[in-house]
Every structure is written in structure tokens, then in C-alpha cells.
C-alpha positions as CSV (number, residue, x, y, z in Angstrom):
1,X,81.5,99.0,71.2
2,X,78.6,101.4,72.3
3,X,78.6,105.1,72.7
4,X,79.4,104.6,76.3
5,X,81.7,102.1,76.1
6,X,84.0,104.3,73.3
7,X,84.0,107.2,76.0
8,X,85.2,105.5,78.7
9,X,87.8,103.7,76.7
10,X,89.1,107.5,75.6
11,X,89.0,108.7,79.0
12,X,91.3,106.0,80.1
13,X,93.6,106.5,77.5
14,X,93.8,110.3,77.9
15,X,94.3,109.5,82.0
16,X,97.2,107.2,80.9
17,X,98.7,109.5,78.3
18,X,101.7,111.6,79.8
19,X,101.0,114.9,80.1
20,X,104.8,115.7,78.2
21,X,106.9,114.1,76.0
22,X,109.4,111.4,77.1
23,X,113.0,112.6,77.5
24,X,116.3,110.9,77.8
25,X,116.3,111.1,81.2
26,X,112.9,110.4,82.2
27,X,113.6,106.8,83.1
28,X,116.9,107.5,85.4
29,X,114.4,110.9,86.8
30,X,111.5,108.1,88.1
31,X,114.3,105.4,89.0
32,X,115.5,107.8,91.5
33,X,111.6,109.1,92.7
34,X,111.4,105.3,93.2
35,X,114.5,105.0,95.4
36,X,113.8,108.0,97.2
37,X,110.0,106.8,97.9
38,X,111.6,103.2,99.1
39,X,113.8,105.4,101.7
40,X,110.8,107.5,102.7
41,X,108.8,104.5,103.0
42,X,111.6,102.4,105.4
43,X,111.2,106.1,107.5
44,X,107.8,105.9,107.9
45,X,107.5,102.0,108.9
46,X,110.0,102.9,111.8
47,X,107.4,105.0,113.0
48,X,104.7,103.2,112.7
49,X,104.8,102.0,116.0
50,X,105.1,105.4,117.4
51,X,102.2,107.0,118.9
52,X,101.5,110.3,117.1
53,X,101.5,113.4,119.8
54,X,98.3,115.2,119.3
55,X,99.1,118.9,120.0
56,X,97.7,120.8,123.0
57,X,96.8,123.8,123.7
58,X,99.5,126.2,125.4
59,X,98.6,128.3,128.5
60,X,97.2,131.5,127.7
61,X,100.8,133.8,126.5
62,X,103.0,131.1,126.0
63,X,104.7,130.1,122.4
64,X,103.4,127.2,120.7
65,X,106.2,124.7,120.4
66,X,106.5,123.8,116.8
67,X,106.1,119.9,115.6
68,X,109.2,118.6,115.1
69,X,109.8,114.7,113.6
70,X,110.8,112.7,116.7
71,X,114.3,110.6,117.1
72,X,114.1,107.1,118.2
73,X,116.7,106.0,120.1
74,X,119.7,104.4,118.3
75,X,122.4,101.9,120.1
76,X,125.8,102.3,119.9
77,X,126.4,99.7,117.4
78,X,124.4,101.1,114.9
79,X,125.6,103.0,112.1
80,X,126.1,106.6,112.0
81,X,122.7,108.0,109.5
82,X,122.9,111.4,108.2
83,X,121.5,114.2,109.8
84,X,119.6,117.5,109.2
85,X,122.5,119.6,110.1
86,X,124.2,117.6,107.3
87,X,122.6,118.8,104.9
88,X,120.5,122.2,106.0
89,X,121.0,125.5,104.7
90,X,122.7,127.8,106.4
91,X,122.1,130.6,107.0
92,X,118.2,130.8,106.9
93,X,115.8,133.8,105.4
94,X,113.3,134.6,107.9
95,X,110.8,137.3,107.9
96,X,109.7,139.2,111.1
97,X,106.5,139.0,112.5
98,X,105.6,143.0,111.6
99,X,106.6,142.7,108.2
100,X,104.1,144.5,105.8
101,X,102.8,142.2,103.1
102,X,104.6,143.4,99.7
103,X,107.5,143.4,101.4
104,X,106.9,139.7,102.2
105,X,106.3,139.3,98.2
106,X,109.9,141.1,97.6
107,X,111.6,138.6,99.9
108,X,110.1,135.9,98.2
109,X,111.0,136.9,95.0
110,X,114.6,137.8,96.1
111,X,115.6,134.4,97.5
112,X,113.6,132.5,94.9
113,X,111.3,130.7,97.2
114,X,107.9,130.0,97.9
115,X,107.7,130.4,101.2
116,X,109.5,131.7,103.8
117,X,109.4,131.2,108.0
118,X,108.3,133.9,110.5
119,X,110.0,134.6,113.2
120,X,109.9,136.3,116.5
121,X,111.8,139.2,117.7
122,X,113.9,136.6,119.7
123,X,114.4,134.1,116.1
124,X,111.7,131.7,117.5
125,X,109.7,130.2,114.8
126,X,106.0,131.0,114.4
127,X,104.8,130.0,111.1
128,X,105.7,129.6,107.7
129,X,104.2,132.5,104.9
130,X,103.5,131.2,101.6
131,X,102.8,132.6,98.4
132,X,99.3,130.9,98.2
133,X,99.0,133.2,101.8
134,X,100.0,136.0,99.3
135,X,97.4,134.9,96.5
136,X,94.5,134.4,98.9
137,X,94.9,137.9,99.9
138,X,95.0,139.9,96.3
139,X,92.0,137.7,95.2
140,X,90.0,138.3,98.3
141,X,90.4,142.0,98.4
142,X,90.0,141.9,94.2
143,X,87.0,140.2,94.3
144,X,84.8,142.1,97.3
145,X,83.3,138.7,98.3
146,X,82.4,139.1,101.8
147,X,81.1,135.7,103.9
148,X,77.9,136.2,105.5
149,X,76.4,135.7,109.0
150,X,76.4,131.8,108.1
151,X,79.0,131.4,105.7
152,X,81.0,128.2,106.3
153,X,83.9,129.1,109.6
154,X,86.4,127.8,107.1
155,X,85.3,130.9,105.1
156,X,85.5,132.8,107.9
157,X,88.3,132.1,108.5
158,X,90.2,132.3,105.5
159,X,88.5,136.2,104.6
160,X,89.9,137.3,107.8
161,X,93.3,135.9,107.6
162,X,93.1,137.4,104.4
163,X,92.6,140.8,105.6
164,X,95.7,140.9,107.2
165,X,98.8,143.4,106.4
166,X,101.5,141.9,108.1
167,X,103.1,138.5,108.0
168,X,101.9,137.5,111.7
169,X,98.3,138.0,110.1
170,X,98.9,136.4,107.0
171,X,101.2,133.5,108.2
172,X,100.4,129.8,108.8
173,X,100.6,128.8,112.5
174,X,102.1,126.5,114.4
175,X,105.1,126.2,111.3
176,X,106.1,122.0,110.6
177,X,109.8,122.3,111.6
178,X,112.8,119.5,112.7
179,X,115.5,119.6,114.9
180,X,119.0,119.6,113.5
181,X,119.5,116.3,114.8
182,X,116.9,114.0,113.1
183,X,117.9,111.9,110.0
184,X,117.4,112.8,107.0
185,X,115.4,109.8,106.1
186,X,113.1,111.6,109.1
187,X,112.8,114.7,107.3
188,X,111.9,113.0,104.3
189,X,109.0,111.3,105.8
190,X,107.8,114.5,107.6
191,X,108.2,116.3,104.2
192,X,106.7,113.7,102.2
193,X,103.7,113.7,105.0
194,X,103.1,117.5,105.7
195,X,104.3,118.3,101.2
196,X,106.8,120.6,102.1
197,X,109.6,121.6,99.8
198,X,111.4,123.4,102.7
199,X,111.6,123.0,106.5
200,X,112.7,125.2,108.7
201,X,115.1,123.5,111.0
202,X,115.1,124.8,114.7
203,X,116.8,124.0,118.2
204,X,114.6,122.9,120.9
205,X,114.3,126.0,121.7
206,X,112.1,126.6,118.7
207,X,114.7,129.3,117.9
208,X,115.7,129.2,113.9
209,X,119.0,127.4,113.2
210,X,118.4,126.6,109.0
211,X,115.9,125.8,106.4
212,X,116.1,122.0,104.9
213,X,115.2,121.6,101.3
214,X,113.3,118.2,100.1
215,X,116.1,117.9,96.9
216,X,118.8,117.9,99.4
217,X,116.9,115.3,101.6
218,X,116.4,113.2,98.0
219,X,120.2,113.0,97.4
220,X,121.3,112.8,100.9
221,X,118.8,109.8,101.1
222,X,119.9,108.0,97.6
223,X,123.4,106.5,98.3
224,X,125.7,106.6,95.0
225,X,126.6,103.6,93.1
226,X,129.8,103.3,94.9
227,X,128.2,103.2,98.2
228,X,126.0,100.5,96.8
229,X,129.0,98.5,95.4
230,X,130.5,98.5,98.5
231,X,127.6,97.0,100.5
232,X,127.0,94.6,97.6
233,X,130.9,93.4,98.1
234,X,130.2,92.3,101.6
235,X,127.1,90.7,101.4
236,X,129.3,88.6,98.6
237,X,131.6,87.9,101.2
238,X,129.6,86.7,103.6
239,X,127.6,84.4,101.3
240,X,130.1,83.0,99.5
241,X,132.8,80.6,100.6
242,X,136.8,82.0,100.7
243,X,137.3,80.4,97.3
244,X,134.6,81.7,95.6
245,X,134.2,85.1,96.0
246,X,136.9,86.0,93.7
247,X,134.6,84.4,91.1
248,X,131.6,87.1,91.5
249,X,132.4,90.1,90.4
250,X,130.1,93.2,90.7
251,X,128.8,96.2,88.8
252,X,126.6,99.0,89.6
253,X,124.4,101.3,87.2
254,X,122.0,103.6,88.8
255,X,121.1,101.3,91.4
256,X,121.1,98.3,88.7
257,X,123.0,95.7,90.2
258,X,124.6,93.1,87.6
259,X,126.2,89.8,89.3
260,X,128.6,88.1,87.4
261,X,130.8,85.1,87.4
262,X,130.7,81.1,88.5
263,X,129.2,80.0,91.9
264,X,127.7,77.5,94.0
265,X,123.7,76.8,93.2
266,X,122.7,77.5,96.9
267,X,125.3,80.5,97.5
268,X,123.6,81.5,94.8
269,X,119.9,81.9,94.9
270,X,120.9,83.2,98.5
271,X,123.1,85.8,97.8
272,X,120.8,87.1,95.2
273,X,118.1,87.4,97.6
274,X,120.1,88.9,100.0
275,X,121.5,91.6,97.3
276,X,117.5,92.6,96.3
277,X,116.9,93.6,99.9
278,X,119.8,96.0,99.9
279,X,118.0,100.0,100.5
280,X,118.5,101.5,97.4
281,X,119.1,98.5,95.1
282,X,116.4,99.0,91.8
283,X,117.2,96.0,90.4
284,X,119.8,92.9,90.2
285,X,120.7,91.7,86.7
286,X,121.6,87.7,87.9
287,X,124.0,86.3,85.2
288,X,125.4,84.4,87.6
289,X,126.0,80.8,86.8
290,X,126.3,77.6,88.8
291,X,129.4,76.2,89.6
């Protein structure tokens, strides 16, 4: 192996090395990233056929209405899905529009976040102010750089943002927000899209009704073992003939699904099949035999 060849071989390794040691839990921590990816992932197909609004321009005075994630219409027979109000906090921190910038950093600190929504003397939403929006000020004003005459407009931009005392200066504008209304698996996707850790959720109004955290979405999204069980149970029963479906018995680990028990050979590879497409399913353990 040449000189070359050793160095790329160390680089891969160090790319493929984790960058902590592996705990207990690691392996149940990515099983459940996994799961929560597949729900995200079923979220975003659904709206793949939905053409994306591009936003417009408001009239001159007008509010921008903030993006929200869109609800497809459900029929009646389908399943209730969890919603945002399910699982949003209420009630919501907000900062006001004049607020000067170090008190923005107190309110951060005080409710343990990273950023916060601005709001409007009437609660409407009109952006979200970060920490980074914090940061980017302190090291602009600590390091004097000034953009010139044909500095880049992104530069621009930035240094005068920057500038700014107050959190309508410093904030980002429009803010990503969803309606109480839209599942959760929505949220995720428009989280997972935009990498938020918190929404705030408004009415249609744009008017601040809670804040939505991305771990709440995660667990809302990941059904427990019992409601996994449960759906595993019926596919059973509708596989399997009367007399053989006290023959299977079920078992449920983390989303591991482990089939047990006598059956017949086609019931068999079909109700296996049937139990890997289940949302939320990691993995099916057959030690089924044929009758």
C-alpha cells in the first residue's frame, strides 16, 4: 500500500469511527431515530403529490401569513391521527416585537430554549429569534468588520440585521409555524424539512396558540409496544384461519416483533409479510413453523 493509498484508508476509518463511546442504550436510541425517520418519511410521501405554495408577496402594510404544513383531506372512515393540539405546549413564551436585545438573551436563558417566537402587539406571529440571531450580533459589533460598497448582499444583509437592538430587527421573518390541527406526523415532516426543534403553533389567524417541540412529535409519532401488539393481533386474525390463530402467539420488544407457534405454510409466509409492513415494526423475529 502506497503513501496515498495508507491516507485514504485512515481517513475512512477516522470518518467511520464514532465520535463517542457506545452506551447501553445506543442501540434502542437509533432504533427509535429509525422509527421516527420511517414515520417522517410515510409524512412526507403523502405530500409528495402536493404542489408546494411558493409564497407571495403581501400588499404593501399587510402581515405576512406564516407557512403552515397543509391538511389533506381525510374521510370519515379513516382513523382518528394525533394532532398538534395533542401534544403542544401550552402556554407559549413569546417575546414582543420592541424587546431590547439582552433582554431577549434573559428570556432565553430563563425558559431554557434556543429560540423563542415574536409576536405582535395583537399575539400574531412574526418571526422566530434565535440564539445564532444573538451570536451574529456580539461577533459583528466585536469584530468592526464592516462590508464594503460591493461586499456580497448576503453580507449586507446579515451586518445590518446585525445592527439591530430589538427583536423585530434581530428576528427571522416570516416564522415556520402549524396550525393546531395538522398531524403530528405533519409536524414532523415540516420539522424534519425546515430543522426545527420547536414550532410555534398558531390559528389561522396567525395569532399564537402554543409552541410544538420535535421530542414530543418523536414519541407522539412512535406507537408503544402495546399499540403494536394490538395491530399485530389482527393482522393474525385476518390471515389465519379460526383454528389457527390460537396457535400464533405474539411478542413485542421495542418494535421487535417475535412470531411464535404452528401454522399453515401459505398463512404463513403471508402473514409475515403483512406484519413487516406494519408503521413502526423494526423487525419480525419468524420462528414460526409449518403446520
Amino acid at each position: 500500500m502506497n503513501e496515498h493509498e495508507n491516507f485514504s484508508t485512515e481517513a475512512e476509518a477516522r470518518r467511520n469511527a464514532p465520535s463517542r463511546p457506545w452506551s447501553s442504550g445506543e442501540t434502542a436510541r437509533q432504533d427509535t431515530l429509525l422509527r421516527y425517520l420511517g414515520a417522517v418519511a410515510t409524512a412526507a410521501a403523502k405530500h409528495a403529490g402536493t404542489e408546494a405554495q411558493a409564497p407571495t408577496t403581501p400588499p404593501s402594510g399587510t402581515r405576512p401569513v406564516p407557512p403552515s404544513a397543509p391538511l389533506p383531506p381525510r374521510s370519515a372512515s379513516e382513523p382518528a391521527l394525533p394532532r398538534v393540539r395533542d401534544v403542544m405546549d401550552v402556554p407559549a413564551a413569546s417575546l414582543r416585537e420592541d424587546l431590547p436585545y439582552r433582554d431577549i438573551a434573559r428570556s432565553l436563558a430563563r425558559e431554557h430554549v434556543g429560540a423563542l417566537p415574536v409576536v405582535d402587539a395583537e399575539d400574531h406571529v412574526v418571526g422566530v429569534v434565535s440564539e445564532s440571531d444573538l451570536l451574529a450580533k456580539v461577533a459583528f459589533e466585536a469584530s468592526g468588520h464592516r462590508p464594503g460598497p460591493i461586499g456580497r448582499l448576503r453580507e449586507r444583509r446579515i451586518h445590518g440585521k446585525a445592527r439591530g437592538d430589538s427583536a423585530a430587527d434581530l428576528m427571522t421573518s416570516p416564522a415556520i409555524t402549524v396550525l393546531p390541527g395538522a398531524t403530528v406526523a405533519e409536524a414532523g415532516w415540516l420539522a424534519a424539512l425546515s430543522r426545527l426543534k420547536r414550532m410555534p403553533v398558531t390559528d389561522r389567524d396567525g395569532r399564537l396558540v402554543g409552541v410544538v417541540r420535535r421530542d414530543a412529535l418523536l414519541q407522539s409519532l412512535i406507537r408503544d409496544d402495546a399499540g403494536i401488539r394490538t395491530e399485530v393481533e389482527a393482522t393474525v386474525a385476518a390471515c389465519c384461519p379460526p383454528g389457527d390463530r390460537e396457535n400464533v402467539e405474539v411478542a413485542v420488544h421495542d418494535g421487535i416483533v417475535e412470531l411464535t407457534g404452528r401454522m399453515p405454510p401459505a398463512a404463513l409466509a403471508r402473514l409475515v409479510a403483512e406484519v413487516e409492513e406494519i408503521s413502526d415494526v423494526v423487525e419480525v423475529k419468524n420462528l414460526l413453523t409449518a403446520a
